[in-house]
GUNUVO-955190 format. One record per residue: residue number from 1; x, y, z of N, C-alpha, C in turn. Coordinates in Angstrom, 1 decimal, always signed. Atoms other than C-alpha are relative to their C-alpha. Layout:
# GUNUVO-955190
nr:n_xx:n_yy:n_zz:ca_xx:ca_yy:ca_zz:c_xx:c_yy:c_zz
NUM:X:Y:Z:X:Y:Z:X:Y:Z
...
END
This chain:
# GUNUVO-955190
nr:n_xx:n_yy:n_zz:ca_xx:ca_yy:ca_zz:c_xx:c_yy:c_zz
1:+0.1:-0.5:+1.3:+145.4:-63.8:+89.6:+0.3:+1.5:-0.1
2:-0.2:-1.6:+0.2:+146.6:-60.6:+88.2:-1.0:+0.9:-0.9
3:+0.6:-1.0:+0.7:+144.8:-57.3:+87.1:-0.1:+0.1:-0.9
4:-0.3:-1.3:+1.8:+144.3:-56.1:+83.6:-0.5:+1.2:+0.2
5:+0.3:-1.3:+0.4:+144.0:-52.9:+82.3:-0.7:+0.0:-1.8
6:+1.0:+0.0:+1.6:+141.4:-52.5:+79.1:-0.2:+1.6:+0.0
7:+0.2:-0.9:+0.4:+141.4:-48.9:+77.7:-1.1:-0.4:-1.2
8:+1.0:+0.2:+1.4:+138.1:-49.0:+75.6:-0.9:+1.3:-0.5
9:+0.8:-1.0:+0.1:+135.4:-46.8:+74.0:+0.4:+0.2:-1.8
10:+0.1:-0.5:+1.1:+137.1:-46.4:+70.5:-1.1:-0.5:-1.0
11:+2.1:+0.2:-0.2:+133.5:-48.1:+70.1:-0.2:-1.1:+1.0
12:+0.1:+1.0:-1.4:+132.0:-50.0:+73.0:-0.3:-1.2:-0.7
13:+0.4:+1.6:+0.0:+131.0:-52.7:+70.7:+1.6:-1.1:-0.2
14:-1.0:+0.7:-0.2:+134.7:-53.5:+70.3:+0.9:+0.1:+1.6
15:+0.0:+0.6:-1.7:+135.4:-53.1:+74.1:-0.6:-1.2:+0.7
16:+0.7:+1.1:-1.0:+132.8:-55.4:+75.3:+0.5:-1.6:-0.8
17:-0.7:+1.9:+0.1:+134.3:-58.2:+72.5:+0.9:-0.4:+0.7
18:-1.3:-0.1:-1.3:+137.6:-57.5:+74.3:-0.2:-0.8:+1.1
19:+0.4:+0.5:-1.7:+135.9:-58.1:+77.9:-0.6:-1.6:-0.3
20:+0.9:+1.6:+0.5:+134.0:-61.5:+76.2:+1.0:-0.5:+0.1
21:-0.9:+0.9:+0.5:+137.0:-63.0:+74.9:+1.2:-0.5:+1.1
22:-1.0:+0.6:-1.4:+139.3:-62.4:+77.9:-0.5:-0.8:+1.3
23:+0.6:+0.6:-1.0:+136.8:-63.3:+80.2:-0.2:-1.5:-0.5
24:+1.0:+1.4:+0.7:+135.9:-66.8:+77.9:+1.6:-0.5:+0.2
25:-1.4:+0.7:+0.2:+139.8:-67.6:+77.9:-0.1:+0.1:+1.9
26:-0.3:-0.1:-1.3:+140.1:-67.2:+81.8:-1.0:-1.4:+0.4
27:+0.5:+1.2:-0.1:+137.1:-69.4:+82.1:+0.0:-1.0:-0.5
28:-0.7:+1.6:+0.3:+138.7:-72.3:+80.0:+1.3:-0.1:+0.0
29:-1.2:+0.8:-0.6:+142.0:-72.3:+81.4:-0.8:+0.1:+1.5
30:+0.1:+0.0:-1.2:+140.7:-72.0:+85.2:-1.9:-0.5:+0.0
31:+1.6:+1.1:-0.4:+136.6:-73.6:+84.7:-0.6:+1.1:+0.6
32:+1.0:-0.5:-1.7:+133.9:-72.7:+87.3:-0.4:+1.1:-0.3
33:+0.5:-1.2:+0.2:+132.9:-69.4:+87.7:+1.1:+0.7:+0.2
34:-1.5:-1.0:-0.4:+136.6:-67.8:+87.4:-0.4:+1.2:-1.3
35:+0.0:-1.2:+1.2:+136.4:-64.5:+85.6:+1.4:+1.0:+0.2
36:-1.2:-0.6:+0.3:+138.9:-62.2:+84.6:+0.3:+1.5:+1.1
37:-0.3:-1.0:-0.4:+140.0:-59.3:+87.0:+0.5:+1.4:-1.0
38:+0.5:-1.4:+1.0:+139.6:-56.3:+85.1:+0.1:+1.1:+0.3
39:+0.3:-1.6:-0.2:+140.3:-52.5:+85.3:-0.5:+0.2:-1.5
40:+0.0:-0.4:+1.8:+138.3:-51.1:+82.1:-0.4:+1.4:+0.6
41:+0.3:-1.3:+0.0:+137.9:-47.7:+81.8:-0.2:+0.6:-1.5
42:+0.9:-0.1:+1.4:+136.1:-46.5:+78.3:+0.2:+1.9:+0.0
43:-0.3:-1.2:+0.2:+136.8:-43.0:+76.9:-1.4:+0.2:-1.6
44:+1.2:-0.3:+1.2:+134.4:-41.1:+74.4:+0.5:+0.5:-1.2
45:-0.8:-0.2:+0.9:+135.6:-41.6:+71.5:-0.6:+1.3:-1.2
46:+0.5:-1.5:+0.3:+133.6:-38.3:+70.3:+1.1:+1.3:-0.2
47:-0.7:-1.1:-0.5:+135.8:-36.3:+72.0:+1.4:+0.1:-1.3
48:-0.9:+0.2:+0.4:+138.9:-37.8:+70.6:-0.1:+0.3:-1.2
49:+0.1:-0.8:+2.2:+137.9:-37.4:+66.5:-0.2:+1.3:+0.0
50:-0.4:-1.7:+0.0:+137.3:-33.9:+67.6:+0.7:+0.3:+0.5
51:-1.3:-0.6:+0.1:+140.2:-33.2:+68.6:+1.1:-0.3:-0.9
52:-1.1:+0.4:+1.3:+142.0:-34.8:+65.6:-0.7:+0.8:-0.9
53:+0.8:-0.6:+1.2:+139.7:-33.2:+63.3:+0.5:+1.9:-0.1
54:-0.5:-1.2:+0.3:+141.1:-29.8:+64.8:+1.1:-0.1:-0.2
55:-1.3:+0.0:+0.1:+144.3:-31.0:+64.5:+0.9:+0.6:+1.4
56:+0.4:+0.0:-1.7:+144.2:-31.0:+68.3:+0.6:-1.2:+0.4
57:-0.3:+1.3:-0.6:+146.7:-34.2:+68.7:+0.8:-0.4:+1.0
58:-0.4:+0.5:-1.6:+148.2:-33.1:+72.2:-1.2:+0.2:+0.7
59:+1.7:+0.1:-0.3:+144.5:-32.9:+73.0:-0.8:-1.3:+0.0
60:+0.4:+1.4:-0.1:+143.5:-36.1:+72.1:+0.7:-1.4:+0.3
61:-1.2:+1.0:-0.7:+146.7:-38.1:+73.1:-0.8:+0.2:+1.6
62:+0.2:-0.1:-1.4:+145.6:-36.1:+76.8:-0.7:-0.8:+0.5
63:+0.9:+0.4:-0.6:+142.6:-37.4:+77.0:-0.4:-1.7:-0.2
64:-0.3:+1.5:+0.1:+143.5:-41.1:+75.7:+0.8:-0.3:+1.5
65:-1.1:-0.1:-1.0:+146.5:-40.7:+78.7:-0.9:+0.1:+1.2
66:+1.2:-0.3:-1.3:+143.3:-39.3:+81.2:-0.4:-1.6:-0.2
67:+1.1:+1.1:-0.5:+141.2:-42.5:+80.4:-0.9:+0.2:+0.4
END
């Protein structure tokens, strides 16, 4: 099975549907106890509206790009 990559946080409650849904599709093509291989990594999305707010958008591109 291959890796994903999940960039989340622009709120965790739509990250973790993300993580539900990929994981619920993995477990009904493959059954059992298969789950999805997963890199997630969650950013604060705080940071990010303040730095759009300064008008700061190679600033919050950065820190989208950091992860």
């Amino acid at each position: 099975m291959k890796t994903i990559g999940l960039l989340g946080g622009m709120s965790w409650q739509s990250t973790a549907i993300y993580y539900d849904q990929i994981n619920r599709m993995v477990e009904a093509s493959l059954g059992g106890l298969h789950s999805a291989r997963i890199v997630l990594v969650s950013v604060d999305f705080a940071e990010i509206v303040a730095a759009q707010r300064a008008g700061r958008w190679d600033l919050a591109g950065q820190r989208l790009a950091e992860g």
